[in-house]
N, C-alpha and C positions, 0 to 999 in steps of 0.2 A: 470385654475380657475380664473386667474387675469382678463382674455378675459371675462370670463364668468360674471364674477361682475361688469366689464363696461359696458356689452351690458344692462344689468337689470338695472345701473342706469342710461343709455342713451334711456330705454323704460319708465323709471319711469317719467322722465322730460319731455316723450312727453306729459305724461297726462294734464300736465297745458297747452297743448297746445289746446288738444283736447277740455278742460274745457272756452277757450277761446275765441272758435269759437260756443259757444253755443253744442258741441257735447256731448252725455255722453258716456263716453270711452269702458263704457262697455253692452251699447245697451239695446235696447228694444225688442221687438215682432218683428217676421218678417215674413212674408206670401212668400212661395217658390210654384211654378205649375210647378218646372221642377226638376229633379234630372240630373249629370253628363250622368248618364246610358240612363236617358228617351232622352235626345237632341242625342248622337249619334246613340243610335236606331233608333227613329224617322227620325232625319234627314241626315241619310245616301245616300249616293249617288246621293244628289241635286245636283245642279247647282248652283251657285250666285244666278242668274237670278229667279231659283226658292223659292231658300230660303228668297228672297226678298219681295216674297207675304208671306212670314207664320208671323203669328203674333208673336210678343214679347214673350219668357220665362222671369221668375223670378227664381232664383237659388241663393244659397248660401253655403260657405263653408270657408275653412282657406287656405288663402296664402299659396304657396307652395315655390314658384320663384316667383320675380320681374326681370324685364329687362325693364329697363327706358331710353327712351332715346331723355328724354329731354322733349314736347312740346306732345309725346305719350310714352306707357307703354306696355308690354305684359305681364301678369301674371297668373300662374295656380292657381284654388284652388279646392280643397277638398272636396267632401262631402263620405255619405258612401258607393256611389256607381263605386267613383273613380275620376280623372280628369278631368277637362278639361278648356282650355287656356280662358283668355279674354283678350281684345284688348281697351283701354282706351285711349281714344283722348283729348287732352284738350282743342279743339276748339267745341267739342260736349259736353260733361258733364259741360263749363264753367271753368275760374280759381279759383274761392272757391271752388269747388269739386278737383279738382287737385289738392290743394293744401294740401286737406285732404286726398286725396292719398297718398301724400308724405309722409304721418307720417308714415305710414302701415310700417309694418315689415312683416317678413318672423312667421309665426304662427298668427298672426291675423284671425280675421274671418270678413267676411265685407257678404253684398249681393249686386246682382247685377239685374237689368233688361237691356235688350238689345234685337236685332237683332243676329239670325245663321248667321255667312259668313263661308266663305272658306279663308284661308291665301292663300300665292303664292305658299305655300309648299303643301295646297290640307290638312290643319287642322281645322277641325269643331270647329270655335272658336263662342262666343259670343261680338260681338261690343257692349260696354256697353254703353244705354242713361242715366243711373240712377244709382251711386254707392251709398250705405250706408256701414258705417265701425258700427260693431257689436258689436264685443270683442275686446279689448287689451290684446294680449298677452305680459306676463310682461317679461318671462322666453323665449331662445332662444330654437328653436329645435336642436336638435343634429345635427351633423356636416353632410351632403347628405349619403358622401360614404360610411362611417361610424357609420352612429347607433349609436345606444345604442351596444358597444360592449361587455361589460361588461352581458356577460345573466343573470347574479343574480338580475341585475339591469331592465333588460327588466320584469321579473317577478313584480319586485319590483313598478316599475312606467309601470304598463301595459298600463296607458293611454296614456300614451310617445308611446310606443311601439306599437301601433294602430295606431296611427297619422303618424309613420315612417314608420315600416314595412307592408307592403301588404301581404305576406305571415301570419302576426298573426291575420291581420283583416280578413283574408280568412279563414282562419279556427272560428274565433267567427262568423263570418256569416252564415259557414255551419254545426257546431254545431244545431243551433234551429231549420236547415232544418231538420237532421238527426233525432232528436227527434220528430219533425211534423210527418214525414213518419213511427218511431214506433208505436207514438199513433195511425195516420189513420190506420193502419192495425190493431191492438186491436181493435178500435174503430169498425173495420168495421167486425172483427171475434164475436161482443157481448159483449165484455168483456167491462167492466164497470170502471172507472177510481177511483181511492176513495183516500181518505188521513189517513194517522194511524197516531199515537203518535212519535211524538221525543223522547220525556223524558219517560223512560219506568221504573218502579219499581222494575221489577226482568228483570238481565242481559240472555240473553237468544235469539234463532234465528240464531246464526252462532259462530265461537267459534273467539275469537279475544277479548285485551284487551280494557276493554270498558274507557270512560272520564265520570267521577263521578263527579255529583253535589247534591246539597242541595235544596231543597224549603222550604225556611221558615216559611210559613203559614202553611203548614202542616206535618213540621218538620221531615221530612224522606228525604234520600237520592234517587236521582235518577240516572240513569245511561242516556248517550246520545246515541240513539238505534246502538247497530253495524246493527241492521237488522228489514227488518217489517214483515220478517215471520209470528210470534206466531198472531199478529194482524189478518194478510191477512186471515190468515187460523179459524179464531173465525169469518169471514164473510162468509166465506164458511159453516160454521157448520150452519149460520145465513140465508143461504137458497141464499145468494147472486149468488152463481155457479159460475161465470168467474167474477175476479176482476184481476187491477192490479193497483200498483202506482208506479209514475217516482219522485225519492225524493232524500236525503241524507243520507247516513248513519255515522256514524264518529268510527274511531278505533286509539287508541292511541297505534299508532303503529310507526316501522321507517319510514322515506320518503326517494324514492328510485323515478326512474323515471319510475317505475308502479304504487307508490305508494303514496296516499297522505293522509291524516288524515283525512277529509271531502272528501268524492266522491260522484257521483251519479250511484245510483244504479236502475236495472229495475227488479220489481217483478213480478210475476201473476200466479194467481192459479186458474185452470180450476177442478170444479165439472165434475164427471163420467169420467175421465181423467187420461192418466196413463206415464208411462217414452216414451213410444213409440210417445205419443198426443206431449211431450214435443221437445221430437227429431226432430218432422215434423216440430213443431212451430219454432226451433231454426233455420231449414235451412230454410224453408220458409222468414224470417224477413234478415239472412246476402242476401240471393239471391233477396230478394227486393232492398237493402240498395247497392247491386254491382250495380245492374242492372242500379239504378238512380243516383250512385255517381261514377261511372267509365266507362270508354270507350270500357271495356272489361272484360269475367270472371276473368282475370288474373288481382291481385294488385300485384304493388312491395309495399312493406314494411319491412324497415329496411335491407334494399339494399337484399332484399329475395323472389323470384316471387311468389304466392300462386294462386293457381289454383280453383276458387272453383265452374269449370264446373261441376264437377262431386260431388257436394254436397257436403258432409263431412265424411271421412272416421269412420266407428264404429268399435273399438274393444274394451276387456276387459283390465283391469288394470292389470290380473293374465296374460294375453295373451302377453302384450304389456313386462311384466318383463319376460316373457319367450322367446320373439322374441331377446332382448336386450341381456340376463343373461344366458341362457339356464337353469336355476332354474325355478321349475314347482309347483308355491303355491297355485294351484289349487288342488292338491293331500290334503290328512287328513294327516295334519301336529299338533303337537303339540309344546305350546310356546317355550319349552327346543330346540327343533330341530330349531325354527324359530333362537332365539336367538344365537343359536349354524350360522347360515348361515352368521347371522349379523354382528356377530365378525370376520368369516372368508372375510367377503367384506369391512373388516374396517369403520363400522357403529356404530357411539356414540348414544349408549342408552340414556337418559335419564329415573328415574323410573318408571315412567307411562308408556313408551315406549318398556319394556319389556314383549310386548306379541306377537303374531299371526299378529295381525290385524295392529299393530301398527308400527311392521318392512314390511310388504307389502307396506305399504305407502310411510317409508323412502325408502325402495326397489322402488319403483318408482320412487318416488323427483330427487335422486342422481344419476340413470343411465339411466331413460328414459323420464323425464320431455322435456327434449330439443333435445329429439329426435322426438317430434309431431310437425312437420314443417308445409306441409299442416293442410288445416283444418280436423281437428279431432274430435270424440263424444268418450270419454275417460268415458266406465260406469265399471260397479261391484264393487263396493269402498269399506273398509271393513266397516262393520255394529260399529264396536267399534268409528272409525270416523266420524259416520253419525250418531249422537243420535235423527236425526229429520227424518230420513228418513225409509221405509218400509224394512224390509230382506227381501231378497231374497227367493220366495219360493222353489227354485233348490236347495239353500247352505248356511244357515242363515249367516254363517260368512259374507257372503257379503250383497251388501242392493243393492236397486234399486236407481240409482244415478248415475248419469252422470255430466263431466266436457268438457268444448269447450276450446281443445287446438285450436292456431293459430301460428303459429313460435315459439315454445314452453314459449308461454305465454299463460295463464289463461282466458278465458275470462267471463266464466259463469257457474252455477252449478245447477243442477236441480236435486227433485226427485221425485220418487212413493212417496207420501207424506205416514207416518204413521200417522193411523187412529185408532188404537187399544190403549185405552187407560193406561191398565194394562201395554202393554210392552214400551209406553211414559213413564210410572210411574218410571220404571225400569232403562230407558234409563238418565234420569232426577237422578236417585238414586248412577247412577254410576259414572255420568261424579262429583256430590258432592265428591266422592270417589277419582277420579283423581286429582281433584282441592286440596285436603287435599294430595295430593303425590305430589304436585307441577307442576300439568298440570295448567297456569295461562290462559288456553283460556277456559278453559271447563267452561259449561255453566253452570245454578242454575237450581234448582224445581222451577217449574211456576206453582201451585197449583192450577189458575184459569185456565189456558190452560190443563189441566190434564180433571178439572172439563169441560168444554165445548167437550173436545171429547166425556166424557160418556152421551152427550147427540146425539152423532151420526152423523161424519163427512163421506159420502159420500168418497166412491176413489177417487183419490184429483190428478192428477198431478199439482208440480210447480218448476217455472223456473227463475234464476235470472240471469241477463245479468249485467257487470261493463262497463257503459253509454261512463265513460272518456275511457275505452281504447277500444271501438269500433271508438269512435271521431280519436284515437290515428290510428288507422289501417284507415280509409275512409279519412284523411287526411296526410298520410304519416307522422306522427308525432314520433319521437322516444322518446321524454320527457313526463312523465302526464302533466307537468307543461306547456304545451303548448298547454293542449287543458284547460286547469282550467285559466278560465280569471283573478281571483286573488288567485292563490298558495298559500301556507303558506310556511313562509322563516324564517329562525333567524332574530333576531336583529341587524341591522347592528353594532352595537356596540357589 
């Protein structure tokens, strides 16, 4: 730290230097025709001789290295395309510009115009005629080999963490690719982009504790949406037919490294559409997303290969605890029996959790969650945890509803949406019932969404994809917090 407080006040004292010579330290407007990336594209594989007739670039970015040596300089800088060296002479730029070199530090940002050559090592540098110093940076960058070692602190100062590490900039780059290429396929299947409400009046859309606030002006509380379901689906009734929106949802919940309080979520609900419409769309969008973010069907993530030539495996939830369990709760079971099963596999009930539908589920979570490795279409869910979705018309206990394992993590949840207002009514009746047994995720009566069904929603398939951990798998990422450019973190105090 001692280091650290002398190099800041050995940066702070250049500034009167900089103020000196008429410079202002921390710059003006600068007009760049060239990015790092554009100069070794383009000028690949010249010659000297040839690079000699191409006109001047103009580029700019932050010192990376200096290597001075004396009377010339070599030094890299920065922009967001990546490196590349410049070569500063100081019998071409003159001694007052050299001189103004000399203040630079390692984090600076300066521009440059010049001439492509080639060093003697065969490196596409630019010969500077014209330097400008931009920014002063006052603060040192972190030590080369070393980073930010500290990860709490990369989250923390992500902008540090961008300037250092290439691996985090590489994934904030291909983050907005990966979303470009969701939307163009919505976009290009119909489906129309739309925005819903943040702040919503009644909690509702997914079960999960919601973050409560106030509006003063019209003095009621609102809740910050776990979900834009209830919305999405009042556009549908609205004649919209194919919507989706790419947005936020927030749950005041733990933070785990699948999990963050703020994420981004992908909706869409296709008119005359059904679980099967949803199924196709879901592997349609990952076999896109391979095809242009990997070199092969196969990703490894989470030191795990996943295969997903062969699309995505489908079974049931009853199939999948019977493949695991050899327990069969596909048969006409009653709660007593269910409960009886749940004790004998040493399963904590809680009292909401004492039914059918509600030990199938933990019957799942605890012996077959992590066993869906490849990609998987995990449906038949029971109908008591899916108070938004359609039952089944085979076996109402269950509902039409499917989840996308990938390496027995979660990735997305879709259903036969229910369209029948009377058994919304019901469904909305019961989870009030839960929530008063101390289920703290079950949702409320939406009276207006009750009322908009009985004006007549169309078959509805929909479908919700979790944005950050698709980022998380198409980038080899094992953290949420690495693909969320700013995390939420404690206090460091």
């Amino acid at each position: 730290m001692e280091e650290l407080h002398e190099q800041e006040r050995f940066r702070r004292e250049k500034l009167v230097k900089y103020e000196e010579k008429g410079v202002d330290p921390f710059g003006q407007k600068f007009v760049r025709d060239h990015s790092s990336l554009d100069i070794k594209t383009r000028f690949a594989n010249l010659t000297n001789e040839e690079l000699e007739g191409k006109e001047n670039v103009v580029i700019a970015g932050r010192i990376m290295t200096i290597r001075n040596m004396g009377k010339a300089a070599f030094f890299h800088i920065k922009d967001k395309e990546g490196q590349i060296q410049v070569y500063l002479r100081k019998d071409v730029v003159g001694e007052e510009v050299y001189d103004l070199f000399n203040l630079a530090d390692l984090g600076d940002i300066v521009g440059v115009e010049g001439k492509v050559m080639l060093t003697r090592t065969g490196e596409l540098t630019v010969k500077c005629l014209k330097y400008t110093h931009l920014t002063k940076a006052l603060r040192p960058l972190p030590e080369k080999f070393h980073g930010l070692s500290d990860v709490e602190e990369r989250y923390r100062r992500r902008y540090v963490d961008l300037i250092v590490n290439d691996e985090s900039r590489k994934i904030a780059l291909t983050r907005p690719m990966i979303l470009k290429t969701i939307k163009n396929y919505l976009d290009n299947k119909g489906y129309m982009e739309v925005e819903t409400p943040i702040l919503h009046p009644v909690l509702g859309g997914a079960s999960a504790k919601p973050f409560i606030t106030h509006h003063n002006a019209l003095d009621m509380p609102f809740y910050l949406r776990i979900a834009p379901e209830l919305y999405l689906k009042r556009l549908i009734v609205g004649g919209l037919e194919k919507v989706y929106e790419l947005n936020r949802n927030f749950r005041n919940e733990g933070i785990s490294n699948r999990h963050n309080p703020e994420f981004t979520m992908l909706e869409l609900y296709e008119a005359y559409g059904d679980l099967e419409t949803m199924m196709d769309i879901v592997e349609e969008i990952f076999s896109l997303l391979v095809e242009k973010f990997s070199n092969s069907k196969v990703i490894t993530w989470r030191d795990v290969e996943l295969d997903f030539s062969k699309g995505f495996r489908r079974v049931s939830m009853v199939e999948m605890i019977k493949e695991v369990t050899n327990i069969d709760f596909s048969t006409k079971m009653s709660d007593d029996e269910a409960i009886k099963i749940a004790k004998e596999k040493g399963l904590h009930l809680e009292e909401h959790e004492k039914n059918f539908g509600h030990i199938v589920n933990k019957m799942f979570e605890e012996f077959c969650e992590d066993k869906l490795v490849q990609p998987t279409i995990l449906y038949g869910h029971p109908s008591i945890i899916s108070p938004l979705a359609r039952p089944s018309a085979k076996d109402n206990r269950f509902s039409e509803r499917f989840e996308i394992f990938i390496n027995g993590v979660e990735f997305g949840n879709a259903y036969g949406e229910l369209n029948d207002p009377r058994i919304q009514k019901e469904n909305f009746l019961n989870q009030l019932k839960e929530k008063d047994r101390g289920n703290e995720e079950a949702t409320e009566m939406d009276k207006d969404y009750v009322e908009a069904l009985e004006y007549g929603m169309p078959p509805t398939g929909g479908l919700g994809i979790g944005i950050d951990r698709v980022i998380m798998l198409f980038t080899n990422s094992d953290n949420i917090r690495e693909v969320i450019l700013f995390p939420h973190m404690r206090n460091r105090s």
